[in-house]
Backbone as a printed PyTorch tensor [residue, N CA C, xyz], in Angstrom:
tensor([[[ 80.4980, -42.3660,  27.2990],
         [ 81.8940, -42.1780,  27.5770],
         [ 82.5260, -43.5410,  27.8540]],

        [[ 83.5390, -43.7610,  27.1370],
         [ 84.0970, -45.0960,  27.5590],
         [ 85.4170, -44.7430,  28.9210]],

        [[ 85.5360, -46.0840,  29.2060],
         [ 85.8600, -46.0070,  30.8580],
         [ 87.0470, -46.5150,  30.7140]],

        [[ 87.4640, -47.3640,  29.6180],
         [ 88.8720, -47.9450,  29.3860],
         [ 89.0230, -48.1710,  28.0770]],

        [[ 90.8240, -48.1480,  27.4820],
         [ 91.4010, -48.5980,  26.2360],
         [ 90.8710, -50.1980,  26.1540]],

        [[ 91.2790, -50.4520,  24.6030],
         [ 91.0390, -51.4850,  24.1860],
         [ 91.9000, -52.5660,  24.9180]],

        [[ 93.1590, -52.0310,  25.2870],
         [ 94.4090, -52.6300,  25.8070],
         [ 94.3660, -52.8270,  27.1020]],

        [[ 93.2580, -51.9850,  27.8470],
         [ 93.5570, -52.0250,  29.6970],
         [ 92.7500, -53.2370,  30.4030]],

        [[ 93.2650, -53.8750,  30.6120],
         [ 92.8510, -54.9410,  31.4330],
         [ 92.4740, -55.0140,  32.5550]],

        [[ 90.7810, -54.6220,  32.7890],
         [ 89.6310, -54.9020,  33.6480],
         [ 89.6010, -54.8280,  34.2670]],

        [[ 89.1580, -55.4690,  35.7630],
         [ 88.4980, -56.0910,  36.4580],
         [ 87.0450, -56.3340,  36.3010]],

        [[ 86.8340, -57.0860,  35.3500],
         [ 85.3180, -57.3560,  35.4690],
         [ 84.8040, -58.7450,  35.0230]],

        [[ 85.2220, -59.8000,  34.8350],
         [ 84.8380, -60.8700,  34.8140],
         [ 85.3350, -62.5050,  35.1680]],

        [[ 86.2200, -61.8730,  36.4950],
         [ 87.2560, -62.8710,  36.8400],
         [ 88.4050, -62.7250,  35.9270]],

        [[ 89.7190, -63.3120,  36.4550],
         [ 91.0190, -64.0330,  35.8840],
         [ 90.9210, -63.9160,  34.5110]],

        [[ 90.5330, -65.2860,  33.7600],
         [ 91.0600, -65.5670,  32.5200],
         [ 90.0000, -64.3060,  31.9690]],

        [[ 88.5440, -64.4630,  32.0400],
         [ 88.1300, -62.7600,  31.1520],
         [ 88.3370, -61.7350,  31.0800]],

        [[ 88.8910, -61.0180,  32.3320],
         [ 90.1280, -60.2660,  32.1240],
         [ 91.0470, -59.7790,  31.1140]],

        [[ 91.3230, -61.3280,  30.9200],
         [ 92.6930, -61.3600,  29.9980],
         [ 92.0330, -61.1630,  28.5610]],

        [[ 91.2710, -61.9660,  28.6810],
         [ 91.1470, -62.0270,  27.2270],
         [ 89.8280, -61.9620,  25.8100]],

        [[ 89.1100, -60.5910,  26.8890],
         [ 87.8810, -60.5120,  26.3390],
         [ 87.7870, -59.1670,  26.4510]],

        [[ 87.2380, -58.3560,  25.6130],
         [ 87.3430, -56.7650,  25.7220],
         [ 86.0670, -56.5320,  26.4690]],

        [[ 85.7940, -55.6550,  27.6780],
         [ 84.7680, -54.9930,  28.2190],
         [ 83.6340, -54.1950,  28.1090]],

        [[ 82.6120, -54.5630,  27.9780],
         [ 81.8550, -52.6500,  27.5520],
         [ 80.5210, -53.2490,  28.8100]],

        [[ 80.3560, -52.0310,  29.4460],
         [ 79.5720, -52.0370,  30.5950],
         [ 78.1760, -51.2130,  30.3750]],

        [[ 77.4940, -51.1940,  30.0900],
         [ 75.8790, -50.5450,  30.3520],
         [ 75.6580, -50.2880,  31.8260]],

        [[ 75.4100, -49.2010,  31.9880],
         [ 74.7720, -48.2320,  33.1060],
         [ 72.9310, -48.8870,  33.4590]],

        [[ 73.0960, -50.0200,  33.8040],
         [ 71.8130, -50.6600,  33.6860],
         [ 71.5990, -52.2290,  35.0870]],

        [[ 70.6680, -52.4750,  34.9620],
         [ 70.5990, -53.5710,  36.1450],
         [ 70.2850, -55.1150,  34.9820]],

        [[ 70.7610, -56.0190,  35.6970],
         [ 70.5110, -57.0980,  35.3590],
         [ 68.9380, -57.5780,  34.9760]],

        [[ 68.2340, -56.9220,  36.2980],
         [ 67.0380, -57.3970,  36.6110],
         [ 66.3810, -56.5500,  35.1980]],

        [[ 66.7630, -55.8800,  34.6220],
         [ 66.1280, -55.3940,  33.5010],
         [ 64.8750, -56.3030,  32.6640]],

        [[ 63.6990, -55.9310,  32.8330],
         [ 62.7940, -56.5140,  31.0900],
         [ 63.3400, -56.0820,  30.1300]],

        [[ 63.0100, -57.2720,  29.0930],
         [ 63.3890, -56.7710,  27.8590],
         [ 62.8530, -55.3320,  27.5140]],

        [[ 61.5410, -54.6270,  28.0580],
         [ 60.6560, -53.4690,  27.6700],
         [ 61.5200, -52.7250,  28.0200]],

        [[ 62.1820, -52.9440,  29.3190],
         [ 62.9030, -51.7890,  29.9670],
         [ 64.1280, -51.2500,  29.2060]],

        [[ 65.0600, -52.3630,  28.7740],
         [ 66.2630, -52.4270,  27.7160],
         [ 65.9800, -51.7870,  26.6480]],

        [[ 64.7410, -51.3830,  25.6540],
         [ 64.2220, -51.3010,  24.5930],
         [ 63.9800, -49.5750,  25.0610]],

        [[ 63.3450, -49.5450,  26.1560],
         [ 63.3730, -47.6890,  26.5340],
         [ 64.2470, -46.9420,  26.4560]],

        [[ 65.7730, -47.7390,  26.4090],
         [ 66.9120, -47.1780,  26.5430],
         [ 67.0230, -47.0450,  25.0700]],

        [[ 66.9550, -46.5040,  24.0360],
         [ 67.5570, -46.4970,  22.4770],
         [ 68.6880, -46.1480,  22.8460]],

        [[ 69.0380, -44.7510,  23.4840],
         [ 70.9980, -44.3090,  23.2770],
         [ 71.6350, -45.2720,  23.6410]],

        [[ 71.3140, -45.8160,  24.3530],
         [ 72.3420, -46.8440,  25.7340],
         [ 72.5840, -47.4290,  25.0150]],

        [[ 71.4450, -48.8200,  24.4320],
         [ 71.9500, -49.5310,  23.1170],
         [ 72.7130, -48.8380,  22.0430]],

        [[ 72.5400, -47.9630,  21.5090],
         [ 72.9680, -47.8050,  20.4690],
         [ 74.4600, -47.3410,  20.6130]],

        [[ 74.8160, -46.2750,  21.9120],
         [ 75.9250, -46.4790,  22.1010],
         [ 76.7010, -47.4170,  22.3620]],

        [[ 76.3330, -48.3390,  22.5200],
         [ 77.2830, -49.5230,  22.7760],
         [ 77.3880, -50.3890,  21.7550]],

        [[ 76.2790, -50.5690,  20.5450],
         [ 76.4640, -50.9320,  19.3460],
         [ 77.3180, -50.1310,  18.9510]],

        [[ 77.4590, -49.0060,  18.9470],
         [ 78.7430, -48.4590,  18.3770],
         [ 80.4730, -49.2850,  18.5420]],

        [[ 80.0710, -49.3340,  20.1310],
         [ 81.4950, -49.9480,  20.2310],
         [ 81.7140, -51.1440,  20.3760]],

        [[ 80.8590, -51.9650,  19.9850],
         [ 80.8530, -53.3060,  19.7090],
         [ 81.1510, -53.4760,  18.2330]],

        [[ 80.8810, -52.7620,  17.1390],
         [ 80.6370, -52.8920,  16.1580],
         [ 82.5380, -52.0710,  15.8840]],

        [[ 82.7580, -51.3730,  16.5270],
         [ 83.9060, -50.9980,  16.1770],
         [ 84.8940, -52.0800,  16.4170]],

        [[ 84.8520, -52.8060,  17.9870],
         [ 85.6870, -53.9420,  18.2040],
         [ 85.3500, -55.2650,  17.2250]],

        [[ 83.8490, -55.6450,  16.3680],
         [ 83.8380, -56.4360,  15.3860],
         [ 85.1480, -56.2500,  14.5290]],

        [[ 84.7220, -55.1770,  13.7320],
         [ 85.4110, -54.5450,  12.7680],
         [ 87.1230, -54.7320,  12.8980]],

        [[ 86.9290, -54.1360,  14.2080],
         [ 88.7140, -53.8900,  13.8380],
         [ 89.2800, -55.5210,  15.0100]],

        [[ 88.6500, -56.3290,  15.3040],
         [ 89.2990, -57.0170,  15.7930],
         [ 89.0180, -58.8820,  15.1270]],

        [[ 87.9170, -58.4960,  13.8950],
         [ 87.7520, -59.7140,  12.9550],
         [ 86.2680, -60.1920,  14.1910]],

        [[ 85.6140, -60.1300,  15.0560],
         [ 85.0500, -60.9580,  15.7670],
         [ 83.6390, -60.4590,  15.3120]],

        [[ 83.1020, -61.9960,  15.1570],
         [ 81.7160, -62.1110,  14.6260],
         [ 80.8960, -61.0260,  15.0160]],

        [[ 79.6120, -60.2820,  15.0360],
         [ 78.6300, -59.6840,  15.5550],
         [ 77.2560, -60.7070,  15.4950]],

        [[ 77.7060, -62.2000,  16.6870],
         [ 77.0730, -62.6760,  17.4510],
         [ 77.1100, -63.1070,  18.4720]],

        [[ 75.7580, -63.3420,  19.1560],
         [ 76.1020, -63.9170,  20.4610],
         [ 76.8290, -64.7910,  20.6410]],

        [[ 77.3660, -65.5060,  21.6090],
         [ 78.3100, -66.3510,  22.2020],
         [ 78.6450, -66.9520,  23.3550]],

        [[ 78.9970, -67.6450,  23.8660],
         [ 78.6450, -68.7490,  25.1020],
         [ 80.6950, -68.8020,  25.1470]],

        [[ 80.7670, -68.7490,  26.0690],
         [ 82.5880, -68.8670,  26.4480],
         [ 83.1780, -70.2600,  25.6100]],

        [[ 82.1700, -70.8400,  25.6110],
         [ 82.6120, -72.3340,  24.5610],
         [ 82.5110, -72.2200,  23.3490]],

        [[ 81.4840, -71.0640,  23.0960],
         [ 81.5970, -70.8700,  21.5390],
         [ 82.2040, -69.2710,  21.4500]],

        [[ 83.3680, -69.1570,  21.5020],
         [ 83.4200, -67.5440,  21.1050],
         [ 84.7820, -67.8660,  19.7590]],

        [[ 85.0260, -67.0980,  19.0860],
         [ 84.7630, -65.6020,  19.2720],
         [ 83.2160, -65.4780,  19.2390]],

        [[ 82.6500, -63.8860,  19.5100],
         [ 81.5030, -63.3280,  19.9580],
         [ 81.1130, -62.8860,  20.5610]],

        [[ 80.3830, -61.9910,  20.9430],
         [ 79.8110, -61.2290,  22.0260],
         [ 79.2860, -61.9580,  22.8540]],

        [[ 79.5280, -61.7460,  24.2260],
         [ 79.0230, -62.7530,  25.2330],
         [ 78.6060, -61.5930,  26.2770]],

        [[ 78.3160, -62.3540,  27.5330],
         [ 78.1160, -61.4840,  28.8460],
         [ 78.8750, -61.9120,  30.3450]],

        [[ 78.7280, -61.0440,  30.8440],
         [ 79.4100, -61.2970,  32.0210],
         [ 78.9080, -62.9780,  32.9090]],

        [[ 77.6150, -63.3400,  32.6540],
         [ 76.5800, -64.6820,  33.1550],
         [ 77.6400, -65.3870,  32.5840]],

        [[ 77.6660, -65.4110,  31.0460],
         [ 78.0390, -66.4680,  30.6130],
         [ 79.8070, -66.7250,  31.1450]],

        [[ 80.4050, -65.6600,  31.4280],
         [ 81.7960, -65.9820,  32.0190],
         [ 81.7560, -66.8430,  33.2390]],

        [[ 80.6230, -66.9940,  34.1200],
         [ 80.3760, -67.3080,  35.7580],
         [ 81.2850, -68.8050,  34.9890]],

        [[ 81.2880, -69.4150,  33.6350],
         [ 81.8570, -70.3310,  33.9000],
         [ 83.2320, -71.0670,  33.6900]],

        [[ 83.9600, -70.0710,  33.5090],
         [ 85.3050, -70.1680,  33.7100],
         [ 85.5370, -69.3390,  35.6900]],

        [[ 84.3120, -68.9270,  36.2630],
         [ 85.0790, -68.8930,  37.5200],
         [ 85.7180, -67.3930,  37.6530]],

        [[ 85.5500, -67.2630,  39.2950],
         [ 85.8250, -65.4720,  39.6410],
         [ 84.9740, -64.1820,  39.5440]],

        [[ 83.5770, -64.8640,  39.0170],
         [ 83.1080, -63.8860,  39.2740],
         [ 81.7670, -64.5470,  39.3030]],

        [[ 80.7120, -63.3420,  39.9120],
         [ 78.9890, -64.0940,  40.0780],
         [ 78.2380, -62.6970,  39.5640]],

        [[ 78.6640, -62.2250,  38.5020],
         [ 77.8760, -61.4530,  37.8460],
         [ 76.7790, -62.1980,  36.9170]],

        [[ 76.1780, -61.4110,  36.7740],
         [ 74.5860, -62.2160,  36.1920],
         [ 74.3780, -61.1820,  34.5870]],

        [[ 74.7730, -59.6680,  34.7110],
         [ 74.6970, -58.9460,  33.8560],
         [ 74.7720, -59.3780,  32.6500]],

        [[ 74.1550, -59.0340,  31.3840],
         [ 72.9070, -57.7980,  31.3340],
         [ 71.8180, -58.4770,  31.7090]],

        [[ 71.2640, -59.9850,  31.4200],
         [ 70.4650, -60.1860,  32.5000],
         [ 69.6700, -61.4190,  31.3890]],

        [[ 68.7790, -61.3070,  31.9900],
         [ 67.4980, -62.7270,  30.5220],
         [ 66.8470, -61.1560,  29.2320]],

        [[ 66.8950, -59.9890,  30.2570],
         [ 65.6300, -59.0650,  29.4200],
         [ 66.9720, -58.1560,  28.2040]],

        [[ 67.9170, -59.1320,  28.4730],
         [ 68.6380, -58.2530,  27.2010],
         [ 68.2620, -58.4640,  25.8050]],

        [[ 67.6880, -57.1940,  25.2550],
         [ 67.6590, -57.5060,  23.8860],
         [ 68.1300, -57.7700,  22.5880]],

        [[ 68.6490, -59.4120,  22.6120],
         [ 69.9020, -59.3980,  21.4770],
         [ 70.0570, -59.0590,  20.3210]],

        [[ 68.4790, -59.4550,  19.8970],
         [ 68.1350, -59.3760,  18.1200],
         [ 68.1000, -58.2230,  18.2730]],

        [[ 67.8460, -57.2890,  18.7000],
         [ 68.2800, -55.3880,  18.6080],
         [ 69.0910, -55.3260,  18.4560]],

        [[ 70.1770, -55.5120,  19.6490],
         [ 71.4770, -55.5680,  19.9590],
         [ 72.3780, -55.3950,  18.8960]],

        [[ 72.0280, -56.7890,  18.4040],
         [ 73.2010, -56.9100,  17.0980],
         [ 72.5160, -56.6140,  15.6420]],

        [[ 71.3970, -56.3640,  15.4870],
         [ 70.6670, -56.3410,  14.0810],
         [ 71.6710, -54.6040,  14.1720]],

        [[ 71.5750, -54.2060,  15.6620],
         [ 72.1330, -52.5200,  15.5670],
         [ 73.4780, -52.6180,  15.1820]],

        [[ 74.6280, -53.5840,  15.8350],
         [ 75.9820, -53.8760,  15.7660],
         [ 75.9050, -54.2290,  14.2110]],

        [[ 75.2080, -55.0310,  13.5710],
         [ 75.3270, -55.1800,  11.9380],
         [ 75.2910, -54.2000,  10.8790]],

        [[ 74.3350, -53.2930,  11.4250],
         [ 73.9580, -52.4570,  10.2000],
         [ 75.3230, -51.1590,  10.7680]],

        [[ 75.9700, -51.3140,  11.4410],
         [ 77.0870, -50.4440,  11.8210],
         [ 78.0890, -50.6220,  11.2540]],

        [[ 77.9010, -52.3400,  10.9550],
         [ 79.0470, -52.6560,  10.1560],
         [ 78.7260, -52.7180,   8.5340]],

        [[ 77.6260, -52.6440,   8.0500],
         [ 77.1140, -52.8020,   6.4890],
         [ 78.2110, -52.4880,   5.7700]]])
């Protein structure tokens, strides 16, 4: 179930990410292993869904990304550096090459 429009603006990664980065949250802990992330198939895959929909309809790559390099999918860690927030989420055990090999073939 998603929790907000494409348009509603956050609270979840400080100020400027807020503004200007679309949200999608996993029901999951940071501290996650990658094994643990990988048990979850729906979780991922639902959220490849809506990653792959915001690719699509908003032109943005389906790769990772660092706040210095975006457009791209990034995480809440990587925002800590524009400031306002000390989230760590999804964590080191996120599995990207899943992640997005799933977000790609959504978009084929």
């Amino acid at each position: 179930m998603r929790a907000n429009t494409d348009d509603w603006c956050t609270w979840s990664t400080g100020n400027l990410g807020n503004r200007v980065l679309l949200h999608l949250a996993f029901v999951a802990e940071a501290c996650w292993s990658r094994q643990e992330w990988l048990a979850q198939p729906a979780l991922l895959a639902a959220g490849a869904d809506v990653a792959a929909h915001w690719c699509g309809r908003y032109g943005i790559p389906a790769r990772q990304a660092t706040v210095a390099k975006l457009p791209g999918i990034t995480t809440h860690d990587a925002t800590r550096a524009w400031g306002g927030t000390d989230h760590t989420d999804p964590g080191e055990g996120f599995p990207w090459t899943e992640f997005l090999a799933e977000v790609r073939a959504r978009l084929g």
